[in-house]
Each structure stands twice: as C-alpha cells, then as structure tokens.
C-alpha positions as CSV (number, residue, x, y, z in Angstrom):
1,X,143.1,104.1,-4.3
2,X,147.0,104.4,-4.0
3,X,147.0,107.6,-2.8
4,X,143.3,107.0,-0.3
5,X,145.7,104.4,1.2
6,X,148.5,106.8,1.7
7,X,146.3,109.5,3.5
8,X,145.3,106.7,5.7
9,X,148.7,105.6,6.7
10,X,149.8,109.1,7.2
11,X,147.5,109.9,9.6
12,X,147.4,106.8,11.4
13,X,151.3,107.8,11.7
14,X,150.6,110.9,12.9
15,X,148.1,109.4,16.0
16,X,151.1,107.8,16.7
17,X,153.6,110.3,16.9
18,X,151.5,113.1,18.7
19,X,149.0,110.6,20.5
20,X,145.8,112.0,19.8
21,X,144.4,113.3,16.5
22,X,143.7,117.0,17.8
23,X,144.4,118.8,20.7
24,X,141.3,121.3,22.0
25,X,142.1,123.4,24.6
26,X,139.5,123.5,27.1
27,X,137.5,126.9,27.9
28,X,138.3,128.4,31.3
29,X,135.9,129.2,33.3
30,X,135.4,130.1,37.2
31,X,137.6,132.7,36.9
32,X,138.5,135.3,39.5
33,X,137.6,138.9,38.1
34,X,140.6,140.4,39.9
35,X,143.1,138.7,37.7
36,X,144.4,140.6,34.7
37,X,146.3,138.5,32.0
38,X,149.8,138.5,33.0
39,X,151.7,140.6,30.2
40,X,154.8,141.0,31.2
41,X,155.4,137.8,33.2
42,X,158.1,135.3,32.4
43,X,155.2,132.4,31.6
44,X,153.9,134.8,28.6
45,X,156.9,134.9,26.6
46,X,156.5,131.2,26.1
47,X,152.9,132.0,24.6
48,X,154.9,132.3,21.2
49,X,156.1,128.8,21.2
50,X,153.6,126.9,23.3
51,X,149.7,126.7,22.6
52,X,149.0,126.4,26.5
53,X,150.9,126.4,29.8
54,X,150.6,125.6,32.8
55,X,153.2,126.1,36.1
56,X,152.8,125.4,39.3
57,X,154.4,127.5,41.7
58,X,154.8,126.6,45.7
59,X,155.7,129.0,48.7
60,X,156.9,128.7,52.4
61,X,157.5,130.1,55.2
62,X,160.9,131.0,53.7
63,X,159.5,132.6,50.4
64,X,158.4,131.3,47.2
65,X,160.2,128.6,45.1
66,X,162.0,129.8,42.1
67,X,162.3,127.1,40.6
68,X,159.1,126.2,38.6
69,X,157.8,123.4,36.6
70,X,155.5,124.1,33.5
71,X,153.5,121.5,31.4
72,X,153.2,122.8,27.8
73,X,152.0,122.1,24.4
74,X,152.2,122.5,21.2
75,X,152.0,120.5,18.0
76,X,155.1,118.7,18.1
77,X,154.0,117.5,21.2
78,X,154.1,117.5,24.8
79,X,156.9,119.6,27.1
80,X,158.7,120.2,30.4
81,X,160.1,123.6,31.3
82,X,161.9,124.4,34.0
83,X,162.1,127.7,35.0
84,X,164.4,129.7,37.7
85,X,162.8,133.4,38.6
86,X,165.2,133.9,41.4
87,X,166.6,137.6,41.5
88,X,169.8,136.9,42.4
89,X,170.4,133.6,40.2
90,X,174.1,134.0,39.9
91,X,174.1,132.9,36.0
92,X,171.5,135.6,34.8
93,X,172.3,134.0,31.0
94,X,170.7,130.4,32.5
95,X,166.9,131.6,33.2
96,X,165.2,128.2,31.8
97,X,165.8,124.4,30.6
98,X,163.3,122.9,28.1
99,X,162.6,119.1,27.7
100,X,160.8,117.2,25.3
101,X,158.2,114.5,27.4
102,X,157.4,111.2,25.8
103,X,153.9,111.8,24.8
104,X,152.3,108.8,26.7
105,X,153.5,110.3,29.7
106,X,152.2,113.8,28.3
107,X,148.7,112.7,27.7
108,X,148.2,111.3,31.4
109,X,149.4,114.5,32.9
110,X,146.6,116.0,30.6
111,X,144.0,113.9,30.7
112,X,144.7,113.8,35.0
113,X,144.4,117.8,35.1
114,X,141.1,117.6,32.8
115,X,139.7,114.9,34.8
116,X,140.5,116.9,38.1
117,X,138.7,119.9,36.7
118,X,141.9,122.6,36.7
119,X,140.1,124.6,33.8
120,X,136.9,125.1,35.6
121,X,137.1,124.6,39.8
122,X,137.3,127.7,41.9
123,X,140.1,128.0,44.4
124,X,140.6,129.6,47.9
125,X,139.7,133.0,46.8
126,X,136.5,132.9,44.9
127,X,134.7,130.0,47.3
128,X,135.0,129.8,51.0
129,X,136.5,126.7,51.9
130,X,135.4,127.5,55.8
131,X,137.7,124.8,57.8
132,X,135.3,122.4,59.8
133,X,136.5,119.9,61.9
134,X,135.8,116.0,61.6
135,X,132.7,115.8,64.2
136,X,132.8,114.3,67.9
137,X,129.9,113.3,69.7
138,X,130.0,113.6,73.4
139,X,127.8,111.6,75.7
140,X,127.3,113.6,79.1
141,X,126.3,112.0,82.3
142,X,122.7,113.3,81.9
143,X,122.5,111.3,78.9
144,X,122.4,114.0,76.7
145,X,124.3,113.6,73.3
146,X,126.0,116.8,71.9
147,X,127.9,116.8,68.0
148,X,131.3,118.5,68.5
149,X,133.4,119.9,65.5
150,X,136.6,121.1,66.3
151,X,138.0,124.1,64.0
152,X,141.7,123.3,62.5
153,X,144.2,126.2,61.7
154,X,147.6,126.8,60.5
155,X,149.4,129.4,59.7
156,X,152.9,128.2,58.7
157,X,151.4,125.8,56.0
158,X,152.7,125.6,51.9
159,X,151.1,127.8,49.5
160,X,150.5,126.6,45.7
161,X,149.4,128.6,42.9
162,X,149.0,127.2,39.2
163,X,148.7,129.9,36.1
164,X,147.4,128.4,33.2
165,X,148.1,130.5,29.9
166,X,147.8,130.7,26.3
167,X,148.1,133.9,24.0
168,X,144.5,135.1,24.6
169,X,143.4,133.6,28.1
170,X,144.7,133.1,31.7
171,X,143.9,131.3,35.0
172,X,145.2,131.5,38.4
173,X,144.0,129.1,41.1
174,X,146.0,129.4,44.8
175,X,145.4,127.0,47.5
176,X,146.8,127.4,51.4
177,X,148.0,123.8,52.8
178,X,145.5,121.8,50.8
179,X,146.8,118.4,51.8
180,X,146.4,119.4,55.5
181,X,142.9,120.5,55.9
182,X,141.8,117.6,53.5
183,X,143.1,115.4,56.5
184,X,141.7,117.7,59.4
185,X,138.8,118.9,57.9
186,X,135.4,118.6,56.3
187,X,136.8,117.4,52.7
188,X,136.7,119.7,49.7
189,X,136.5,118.8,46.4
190,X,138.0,121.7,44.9
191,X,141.0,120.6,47.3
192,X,141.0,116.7,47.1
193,X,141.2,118.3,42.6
194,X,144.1,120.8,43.4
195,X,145.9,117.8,45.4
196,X,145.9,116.0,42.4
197,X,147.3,118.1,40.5
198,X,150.0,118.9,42.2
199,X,151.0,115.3,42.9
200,X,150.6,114.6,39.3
201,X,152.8,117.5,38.3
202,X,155.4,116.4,40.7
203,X,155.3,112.6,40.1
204,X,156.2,113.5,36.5
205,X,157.7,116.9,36.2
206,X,159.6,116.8,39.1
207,X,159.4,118.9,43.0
C-alpha cells in the first residue's frame, strides 16, 4: 500500500513539473510534395536534443530575418531558441541562445498552435487563396443594382514561413502579408490560423 501511494505521489509530481502526463506529437498532414526534409539545415541539428520544433521565420523587402525564434520540446519540458543565420554575424562562435520556458506558458503556445490547426492547414502554395475584395453594391440611376468586389494587391508586404521538425518528419507553411488581406479581403481561415500563430509566437517568444 506504502509503495501504491508512492507511485501515486510521483506521478502526480511529475504532472506538475512537465504539465501534462504525455506529450503526442500530432501527425502532419497537408503537406506540400515539393518539400524534402531539410538535412542539412541549422533547425535539424537540434532534432538530437529536441522531440519537435518549430521556427518561424519573417522576410521583407530588405531580406529575410536572421534572427529566429523556435518553440521546442522535449521531456524536460518546454524551450525557447533563438537562432542568428546571418552570414556575416561578426561572432561566428555565437550562432544560438537557448532558454528554458515556464511550462504554463509552454503549454498555451502548444495548445494555441494545435487549436489553430499548424500540423494540418495548407498554406499559400498548395490552396489558392485568390484575393477578393469586400463587396460594394452600386445603385445606378436606372435603378439597376450591381455587386462590386474590388481586387487588393501588394507587392512590398512581409513574408512568414514556419518549419516544423522532428527527426523523421517536416512541415513548411509560407504565407505573403496574411494580416493585410485578412483586412482587405474575403477572409481565409487558413490565414485568420497562420495569424495566430504568429502573434502567439511573438507575444511569448519574442519579434
């Protein structure tokens, strides 16, 4: 009975400290057939430390961002890694930073990307997302009543582009500007999901 009692109050102690019992990761699907796992990237030699990652990466007008946030697991719990991929970084020997996240905050970064459907949604290059205006309607003179939608293009908008890893599987969604033609457009939900994401990533990891 002693010992029942101990098994008990060890795992009850070890909900605590991780905040969930297990940790599944969740199959991805939707994939696009043109991307190959990324072998020699910088995000796969984390795969040996980390059971999944995920970064999310921005670009301008002025070139990408080398400075990237990644979300990771693994069974001590959750993590932030912060990750500089520029070329000409003068400190070569400083290429990442790596912080421990309290696991409460880990878990609704998680549990936000799940809900939001990052494993599964298709992005800007598997699915047209054809940009249709928000509708007018015009009344002529002859009384006749004609439905309007006004097309909305940019081409000087932010990129983003989140690669979700682990040591046998890989993602890529990329979406151009969704924040823009979410406001201008006929709304998306693959883009009102990937606008999540991103604010959650950078309301707790950090621009």
């Amino acid at each position: 009975m002693k010992s029942f009692a101990l098994l008990i109050l060890f795992n009850l102690l070890l909900f605590k400290v991780h905040g969930q019992k297990t940790f599944d990761i969740p199959e991805f699907k939707n994939l696009n057939p043109k991307d190959t796992y990324p072998e020699h990237s910088i995000l796969t030699t984390y795969t040996t430390k980390f059971d999944i990652l995920v970064s999310l990466s921005g670009y301008s007008n002025w070139g990408p961002d080398h400075n990237i946030k990644v979300f990771a697991y693994n069974k001590s719990g959750w993590y932030k890694i912060e990750l500089n991929t520029d070329p000409f970084y003068f400190d070569k020997s400083v290429r990442d930073s790596i912080y421990k996240i309290n696991d409460s905050i880990g878990k609704i970064i998680w549990d936000s990307l799940i809900e939001n459907h990052l494993f599964i949604m298709e992005d800007e290059r598997t699915k047209k997302m054809r940009c249709v205006g928000k509708q007018d309607t015009i009344k002529h003179k002859n009384g006749k009543i004609e439905i309007v939608e006004t097309m909305y293009d940019i081409d000087d908008g932010p990129e983003y582009e989140f690669d979700i890893i682990t040591k046998n599987n890989f993602k890529k969604l990329y979406f151009y500007s969704p924040q823009y033609y979410n406001e201008n457009c006929r709304i998306v939900e693959e883009r009102t999901w990937i606008i999540n994401c991103i604010s959650i990533f950078e309301k707790h990891l950090g621009k």
